[in-house]
N, C-alpha and C positions, 0 to 999 in steps of 0.2 A: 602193643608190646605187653607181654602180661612175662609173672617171674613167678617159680613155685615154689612153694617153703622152703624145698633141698636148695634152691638155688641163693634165696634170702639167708639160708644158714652159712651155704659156703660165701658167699657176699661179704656177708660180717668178720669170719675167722680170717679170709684172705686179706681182705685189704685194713687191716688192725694187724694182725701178727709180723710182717715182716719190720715194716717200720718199727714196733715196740720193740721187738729184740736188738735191734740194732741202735738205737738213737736214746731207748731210755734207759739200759741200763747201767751206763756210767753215772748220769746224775741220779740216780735212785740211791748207787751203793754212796756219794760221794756224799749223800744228807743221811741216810738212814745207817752207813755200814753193814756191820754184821747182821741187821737189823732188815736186811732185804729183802726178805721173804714177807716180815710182818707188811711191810708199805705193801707189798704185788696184793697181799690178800686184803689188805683193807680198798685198796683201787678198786681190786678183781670186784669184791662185792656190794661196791657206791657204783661201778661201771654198768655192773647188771639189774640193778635197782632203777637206774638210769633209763636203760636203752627199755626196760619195763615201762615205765612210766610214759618213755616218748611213744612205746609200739600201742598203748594203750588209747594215748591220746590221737594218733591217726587213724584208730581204727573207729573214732566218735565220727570222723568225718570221712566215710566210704567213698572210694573211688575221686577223693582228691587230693591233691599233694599242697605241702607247706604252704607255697605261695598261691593255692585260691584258700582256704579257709583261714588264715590266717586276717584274712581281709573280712570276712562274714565273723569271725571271733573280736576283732580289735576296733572294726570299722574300715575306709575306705586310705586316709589316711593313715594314721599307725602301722594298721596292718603291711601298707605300701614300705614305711620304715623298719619293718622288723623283716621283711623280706629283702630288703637290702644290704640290711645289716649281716643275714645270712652267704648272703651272694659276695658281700666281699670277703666273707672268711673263705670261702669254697676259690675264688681267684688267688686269693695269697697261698692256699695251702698248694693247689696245681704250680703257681711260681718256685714257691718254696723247695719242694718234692724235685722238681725235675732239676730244680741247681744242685740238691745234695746228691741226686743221682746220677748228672755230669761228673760232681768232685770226684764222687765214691768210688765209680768207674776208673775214672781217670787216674786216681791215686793207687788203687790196686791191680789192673790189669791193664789201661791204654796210657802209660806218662806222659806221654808227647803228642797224647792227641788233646786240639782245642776245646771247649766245653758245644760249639755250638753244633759237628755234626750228630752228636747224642741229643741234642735236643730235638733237630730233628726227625733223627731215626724214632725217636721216644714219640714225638707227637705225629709223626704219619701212623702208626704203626696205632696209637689212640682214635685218629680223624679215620680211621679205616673201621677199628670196630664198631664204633659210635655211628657211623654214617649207614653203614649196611647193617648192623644188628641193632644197635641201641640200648636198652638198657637188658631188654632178654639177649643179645650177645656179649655183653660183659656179664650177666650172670651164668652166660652158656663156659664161658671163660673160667670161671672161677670154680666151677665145676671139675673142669680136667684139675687146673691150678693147683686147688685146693689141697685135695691130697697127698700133692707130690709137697707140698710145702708142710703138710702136719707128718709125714714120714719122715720126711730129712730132720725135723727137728725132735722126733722121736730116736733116730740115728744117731744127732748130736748126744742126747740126754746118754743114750747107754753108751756110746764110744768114749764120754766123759769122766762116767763112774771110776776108771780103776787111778784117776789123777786125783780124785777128791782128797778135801784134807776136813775130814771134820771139825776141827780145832779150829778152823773159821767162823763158825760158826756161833762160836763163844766167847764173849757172855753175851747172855739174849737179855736186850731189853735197858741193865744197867748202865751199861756205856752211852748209849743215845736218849733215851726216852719218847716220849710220848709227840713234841713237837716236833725232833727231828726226822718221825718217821712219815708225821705228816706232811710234813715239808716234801719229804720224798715220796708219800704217796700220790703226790699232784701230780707229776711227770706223766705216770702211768694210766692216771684218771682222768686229763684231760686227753691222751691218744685213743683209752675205752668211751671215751664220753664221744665220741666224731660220731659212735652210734645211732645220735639224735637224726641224722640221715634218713633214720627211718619214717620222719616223718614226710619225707617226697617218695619212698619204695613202695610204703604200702599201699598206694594206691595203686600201683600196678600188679599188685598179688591176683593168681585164681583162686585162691583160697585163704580168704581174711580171717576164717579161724586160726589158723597157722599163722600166722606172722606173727604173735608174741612168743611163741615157745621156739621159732625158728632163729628169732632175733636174738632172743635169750643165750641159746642153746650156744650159737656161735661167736657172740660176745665172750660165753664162762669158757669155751675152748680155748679162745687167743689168750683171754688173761691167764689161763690155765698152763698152755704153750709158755707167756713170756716170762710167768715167775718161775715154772724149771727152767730155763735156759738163763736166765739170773741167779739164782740159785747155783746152778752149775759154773757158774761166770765166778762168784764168792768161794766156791769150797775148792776150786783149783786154784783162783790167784790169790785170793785173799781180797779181803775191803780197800786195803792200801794201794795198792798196785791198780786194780779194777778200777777205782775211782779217778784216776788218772790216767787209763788208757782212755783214745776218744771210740773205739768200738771195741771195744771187751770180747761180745761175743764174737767179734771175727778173729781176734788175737788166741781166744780159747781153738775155734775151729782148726787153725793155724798150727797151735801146736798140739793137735792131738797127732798118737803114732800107735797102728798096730801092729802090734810083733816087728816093729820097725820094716814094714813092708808096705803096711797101705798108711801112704801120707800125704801133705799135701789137699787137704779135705776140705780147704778154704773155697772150694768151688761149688761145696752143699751151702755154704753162708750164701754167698754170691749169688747161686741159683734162688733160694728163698728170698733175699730180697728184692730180686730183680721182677720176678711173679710176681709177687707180694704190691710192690711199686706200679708196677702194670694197672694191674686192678685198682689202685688206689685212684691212682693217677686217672683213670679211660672213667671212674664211678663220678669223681670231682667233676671231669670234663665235662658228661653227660649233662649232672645235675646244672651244672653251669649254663650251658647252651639250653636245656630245657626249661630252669628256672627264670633266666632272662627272657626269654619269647614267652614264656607264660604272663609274665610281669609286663612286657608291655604286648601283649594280645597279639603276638604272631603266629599266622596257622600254621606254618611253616617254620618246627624249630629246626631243622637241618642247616637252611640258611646260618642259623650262629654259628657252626662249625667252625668255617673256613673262617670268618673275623675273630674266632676268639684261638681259632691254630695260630693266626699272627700274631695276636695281642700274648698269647703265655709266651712262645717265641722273645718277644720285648720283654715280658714279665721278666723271664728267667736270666734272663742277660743283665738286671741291673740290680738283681738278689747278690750280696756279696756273699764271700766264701762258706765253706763247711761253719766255719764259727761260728756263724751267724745263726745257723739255724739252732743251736741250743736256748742264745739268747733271745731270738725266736720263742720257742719252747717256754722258756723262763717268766716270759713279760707279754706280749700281747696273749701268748695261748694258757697260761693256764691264769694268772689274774685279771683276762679280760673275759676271751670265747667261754672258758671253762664256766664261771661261776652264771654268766651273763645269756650266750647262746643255748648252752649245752647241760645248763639247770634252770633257770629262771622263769626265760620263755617258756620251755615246752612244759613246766610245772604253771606258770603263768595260764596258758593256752587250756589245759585238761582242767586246770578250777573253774573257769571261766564259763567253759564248755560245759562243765556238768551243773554249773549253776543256774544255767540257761535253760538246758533242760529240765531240770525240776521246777525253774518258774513255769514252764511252758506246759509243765505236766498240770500243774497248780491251778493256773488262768491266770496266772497275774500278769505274764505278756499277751 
C-alpha cells in the first residue's frame, strides 16, 4: 500500500474540513463571539505547527508507523501504553462519528428512519474500501472527494457574500478578550491537531520528502476552508443567534436564495459532510484495524476488519444522542487527546528521537 503526497494532502483537507464546519462552529462563536475569526486563525496556525512537528517526527523513523517506533523510542513497555492510549482515541472517535452521522441524517433528511440502518450502510460501505484498497484506496477516495468538497465550500463562501452584515463584526477584540478567544480556539485545534495521524501515514508514502509540505499544505487548506465558512456563519447571523444554533453552517446553507430561484442548497452542506465523514470515518477504521494487528503481531491485518465492523456496530449503538458529542468535544477531546495525544507524545517522541541520535552520533550509546 503506498499513498502520494497529492493523496496525503487531499487525506488531510478531506477528513478535517467536513466535521470542523459543521461541529465547531457554534461552540467557537459561543466562547469567542465576534471574535471568531481570531480563534480559526490562532487554531489554524498551532494546527499547522502541529501536524509540522508530527510529519517531521515520522519521517525520523522511515518506513514505520506509530505503533512500531514508538516501542524502540519509549521501550517495550511504554511504548506498548502510548499505543494504546492512541488506539482508544481512534475507537471512540469511529463510535462517535458514526452516531452523529445517524442523528444528522436522520434529523435532516430520513425522520423515521432508526439510527441502525445508517450504521450499517456507513460501515459496509468503510469494510469495502478498507478490505479491497486499504489505505491507497481511501487516499484514491479522497482524491475524487476532495475537490468536490473544497468547491462546494467555495460556492457556499460567494453565495453568502450578498447576506453579510459587516457590523458583526464589531467590536474586535474588546468585548471578549484574550482568554475567551482561547477558549474558543480549542474547539478548532483539537479537530486540526487529529493531524498527528500522520504519524501511521507516513510510512506509507513513495515519497518521504513530501510528506511535510503535503501534510502541511492540507491542514492550512481545511483551517483556511472552516474559518471562512465561520466567518460567513457570524456576518450573516450574527454571534448571538450562531451560538445557539447547534449547525450554524447548515442553518446558513439553508437559507441562502438566488434571485429567489435557486434554493434549497442545504444539499451542498449535506454532500460535504457526508464525503468529508466517509474519509474520516474508512482513515479511523483502517488505522484501527492496522494499529491493533501491528500491536499484537498479526500478519494478517484484514482479519480485524470483520471484528471491529461488529464492535463500532455496538460502539455506535451505546454513544448517546447529538449532545453528547459537543460535550464529547469539550472534555475528553480537547482537555485530554488535545494537550496529551496530539501535543505531548509526538513532541515527547521527536526530542527524544533526536537526542538519541546525537548521542549516537557522539559514541556515548
Amino acid at each position: 500500500m503506498k499513498l502520494s503526497g497529492l493523496q496525503i494532502f487531499w487525506l488531510m483537507f478531506t477528513f478535517e474540513t467536513g466535521n470542523m464546519i459543521l461541529l465547531t462552529v457554534s461552540p467557537v462563536i459561543e466562547d469567542a463571539k465576534q471574535d471568531v475569526w481570531i480563534a480559526y486563525l490562532i487554531a489554524s496556525l498551532l494546527g499547522v505547527l502541529i501536524v509540522y512537528i508530527a510529519s517531521k517526527t515520522a519521517l525520523l523513523h522511515p518506513k514505520q508507523t506509530l505503533v512500531q517506533f514508538s516501542k524502540s523510542v519509549f521501550g517495550k513497555w511504554i511504548g506498548t501504553f502510548v499505543v494504546l492510549n492512541y488506539l482508544v482515541q481512534w475507537y471512540s472517535v469511529v463510535g462517535n462519528i458514526l452516531r452523529e452521522f445517524a442523528d444528522f441524517t436522520i434529523t435532516i433528511l430520513l425522520p423515521l428512519t432508526p439510527p441502525w440502518p445508517l450504521f450499517i450502510t456507513m460501515l459496509l460501505l468503510m469494510i469495502y474500501v478498507t478490505f479491497i484498497g486499504g489505505i491507497e484506496g481511501i487516499g484514491r477516495c479522497s482524491e475524487v472527494f476532495g475537490p468536490i468538497i473544497l468547491f462546494s465550500v467555495i460556492i457556499l463562501v460567494i453565495f453568502s457574500l450578498k447576506d453579510v452584515e459587516t457590523i458583526n463584526l464589531m467590536p474586535v477584540y474588546i468585548d471578549t478578550g484574550f482568554f475567551s478567544i482561547w477558549k474558543g480556539a480549542l474547539t478548532p485545534l483539537a479537530f486540526l491537531s487529529e493531524s498527528v495521524i500522520i504519524l501511521m501515514l507516513a510510512s506509507f508514502t513513495d515519497d518521504p520528502k513530501n510528506v511535510v509540505k503535503s501534510a502541511v499544505s492540507g491542514i492550512a487548506l481545511a483551517a483556511i476552508s472552516a474559518t471562512l465558512v465561520g466567518l460567513c456563519v457570524l456576518l450573516v447571523f450574527g454571534p448571538d443567534i450562531s451560538a445557539k444554533l447547534r449547525h450554524p453552517t447548515f442553518d446558513v446553507v439553508s437559507y441562502l436564495s438566488i434571485m429567489d430561484f435557486i434554493q434549497n442548497l442545504e444539499i451542498i452542506a449535506v454532500l460535504v459532510w457526508i464525503l468529508s465523514v466517509f474519509i474520516k470515518l474508512s482513515l479511523y477504521f483502517f488505522l484501527s484495524c492496522y494499529g491493533t494487528a501491528q500491536l499484537f503481531k498479526m500478519k494478517d491485518w484484514r482479519k480485524m476488519i470483520w471484528i471491529f465492523g461488529i464492535f463500532f456496530f455496538v460502539l455506535a449503538q451505546f454513544f448517546p444522542d447529538t449532545s453528547y458529542t459537543f460535550g464529547y468535544m469539550k472534555t475528553y477531546w480537547t482537555q485530554y487527546a488535545l494537550p496529551i495525544n496530539m501535543v505531548g507524545i509526538p513532541i515527547l517522541l521527536w526530542i527524544v528521537t533526536k537526542v538519541r541520535k546525537k548521542m549516537k552520533v557522539s559514541g556515548t550509546m
